[in-house]
N, C-alpha and C positions, 0 to 999 in steps of 0.2 A: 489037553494043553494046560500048564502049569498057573498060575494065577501071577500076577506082576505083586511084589511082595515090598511092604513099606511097614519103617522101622517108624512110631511116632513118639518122638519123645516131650514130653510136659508133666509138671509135678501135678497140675491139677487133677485133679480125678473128674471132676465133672466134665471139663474139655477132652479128656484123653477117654470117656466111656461114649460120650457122644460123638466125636470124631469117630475112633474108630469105628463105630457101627455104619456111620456114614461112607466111609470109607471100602467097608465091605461091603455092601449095599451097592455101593459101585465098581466092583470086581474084583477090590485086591484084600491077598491075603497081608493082614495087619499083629503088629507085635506090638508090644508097649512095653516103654523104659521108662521109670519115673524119673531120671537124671540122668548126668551126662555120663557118669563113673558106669551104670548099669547098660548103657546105651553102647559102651568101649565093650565093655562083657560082652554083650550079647550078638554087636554083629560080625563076630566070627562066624558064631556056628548058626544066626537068622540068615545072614547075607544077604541083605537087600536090596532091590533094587535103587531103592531113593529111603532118604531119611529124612523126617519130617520134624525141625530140632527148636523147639522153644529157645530163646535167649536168657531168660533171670528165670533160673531153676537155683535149690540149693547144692551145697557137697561140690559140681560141677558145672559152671554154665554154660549155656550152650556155645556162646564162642570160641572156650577153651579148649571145649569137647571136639571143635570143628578144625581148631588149631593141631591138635593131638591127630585127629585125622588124617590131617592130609601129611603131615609131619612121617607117619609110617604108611605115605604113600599107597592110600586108599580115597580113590576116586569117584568114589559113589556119590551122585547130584545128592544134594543136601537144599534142602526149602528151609528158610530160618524163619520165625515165630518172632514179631518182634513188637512192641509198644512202639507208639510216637516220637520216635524219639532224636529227629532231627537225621536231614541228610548227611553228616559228617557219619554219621555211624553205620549207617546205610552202605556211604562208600566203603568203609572200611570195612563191613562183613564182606560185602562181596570180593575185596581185594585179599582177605583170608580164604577166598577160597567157596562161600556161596554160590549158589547157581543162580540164585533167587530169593525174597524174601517176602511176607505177607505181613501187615501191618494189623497186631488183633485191635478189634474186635473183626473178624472177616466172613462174608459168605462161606462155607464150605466146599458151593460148587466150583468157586475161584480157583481152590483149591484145586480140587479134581482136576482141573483144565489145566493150573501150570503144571502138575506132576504130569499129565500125560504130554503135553508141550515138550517139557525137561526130559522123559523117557523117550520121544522120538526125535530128539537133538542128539543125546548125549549114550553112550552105554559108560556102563559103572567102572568099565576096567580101560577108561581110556580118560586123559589127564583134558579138564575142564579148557573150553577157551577161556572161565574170569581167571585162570591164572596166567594164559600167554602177555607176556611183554610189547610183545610186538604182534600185529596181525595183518593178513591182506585180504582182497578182493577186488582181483583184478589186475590193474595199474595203481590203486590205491591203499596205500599202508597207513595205519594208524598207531605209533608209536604213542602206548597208553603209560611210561613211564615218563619222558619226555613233553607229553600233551602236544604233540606234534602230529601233522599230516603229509602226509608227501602224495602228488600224482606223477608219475614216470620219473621219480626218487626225487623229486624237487619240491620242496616245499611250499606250501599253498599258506595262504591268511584266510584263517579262520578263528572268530569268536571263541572264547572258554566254553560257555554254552554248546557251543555248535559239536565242538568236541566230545564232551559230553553225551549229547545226543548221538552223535556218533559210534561213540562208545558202546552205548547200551543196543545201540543196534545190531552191532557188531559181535558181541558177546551173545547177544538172544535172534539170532538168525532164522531168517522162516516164521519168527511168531507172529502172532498178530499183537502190539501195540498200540494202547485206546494213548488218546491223547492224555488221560489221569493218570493213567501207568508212567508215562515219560515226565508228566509233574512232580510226581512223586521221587524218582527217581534221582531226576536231573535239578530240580528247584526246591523239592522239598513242602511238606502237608505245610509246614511253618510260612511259607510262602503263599502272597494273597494275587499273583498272577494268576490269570486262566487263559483257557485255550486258545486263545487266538495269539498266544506268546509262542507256542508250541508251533503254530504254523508258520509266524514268521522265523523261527529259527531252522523248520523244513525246508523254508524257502532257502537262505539263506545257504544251508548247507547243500543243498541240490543244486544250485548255483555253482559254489566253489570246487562240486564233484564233476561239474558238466553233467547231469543227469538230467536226462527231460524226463517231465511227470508223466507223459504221455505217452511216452517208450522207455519205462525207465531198466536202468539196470541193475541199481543199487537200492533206493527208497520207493517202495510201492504204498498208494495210496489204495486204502478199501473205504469209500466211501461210508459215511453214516455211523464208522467203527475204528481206523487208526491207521496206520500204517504196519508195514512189512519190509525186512531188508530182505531181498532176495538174490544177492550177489553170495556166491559160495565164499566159504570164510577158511581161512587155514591160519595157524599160528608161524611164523618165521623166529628165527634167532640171529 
């Protein structure tokens, strides 16, 4: 059986020798691009399943690298590498076209878990839900260009927040989500909220969905670790 194969791109050499090794180490066969321009070369004939793409490289950065991407409609989950650098930009990798992003300095095993996460959500040859416009599950649609919700096409009131939350759910379906993940996300490192913001905007939003926690059908709680959306998701137009 073939090994699951990942493209790591960063200029640094001391991250890009130690990662990779890591990376093999736990099962996958590994290539490395010091930039974005070598990273375009190379995954033609590497074909990867997932690429692992630093932000501030030189020659090419990884955003543009990610933009050029999906531009010649190549769908391969992409993990971005990125510094502190505030939720606004956060949003807007992902709205480029990320699957995911890891804030350095990071565990490596984090790592490991979202590429295998992102490889049993997504296959490469099939177009990402962070780019559907619109999405469902269920009776429930989430119009993410509009910031809008509908339950049986009617519009509900819901919080920016809540949205949000929503959002990420909905995009990252089946994962497990710790509560710091969704701060991160949705508030941002630059924000001095904690967790217990996080729950009441669960509550909040499991309210406006009708979903009991207890049977639920959309937001699953795992105890002692985050939550899970486990309502199937598809993209509409």
């Amino acid at each position: 059986m073939m090994s699951t194969k990942i493209l790591l791109v960063d200029d640094e050499v001391s991250i890009t020798s130690t990662l990779s090794t890591f990376l093999e180490l736990s099962g996958f066969q590994v290539a490395v691009a010091n930039n974005g321009e070598q990273a375009l070369e190379q995954i033609p004939q590497f074909k990867p399943d997932l690429i692992v793409l630093d932000v501030l490289m030189p020659r090419l950065n990884g955003r543009e690298t990610l933009r050029r991407l999906r531009e010649r409609n190549d769908w391969t989950p992409v993990i971005l590498l990125t510094q502190v650098i505030g939720k606004a930009e956060h949003i807007m990798a992902l709205e480029e076209g990320a699957d995911d992003y890891l804030n350095k300095p990071f565990d490596p095993q984090e790592l490991v878990v979202r590429i295998r996460t992102i490889l049993r959500r997504v296959r490469h040859t099939e177009r990402s839900l962070k780019m559907a416009r619109r999405l469902v599950s269920g009776d429930v649609i989430l119009d993410r260009t509009a910031r809008r919700v509908y339950i049986n096409e009617q519009e509900i009131a819901v919080t920016p927040k809540a949205v949000a939350i929503l959002e990420y759910f909905m995009t990252h379906p089946d994962e497990l989500v710790t509560r710091n993940r969704l701060l991160d996300a949705v508030w941002g490192w630059e924000s001095a909220v904690g967790g217990r913001v996080v729950d009441t905007r669960i509550a909040e939003l499991r309210k406006a969905l009708n979903d009991d926690p207890l049977e639920p059908h959309f937001i699953q709680t795992l105890p002692g670790q985050g939550y899970r959306f486990i309502g199937p998701i598809k993209e509409i137009t």
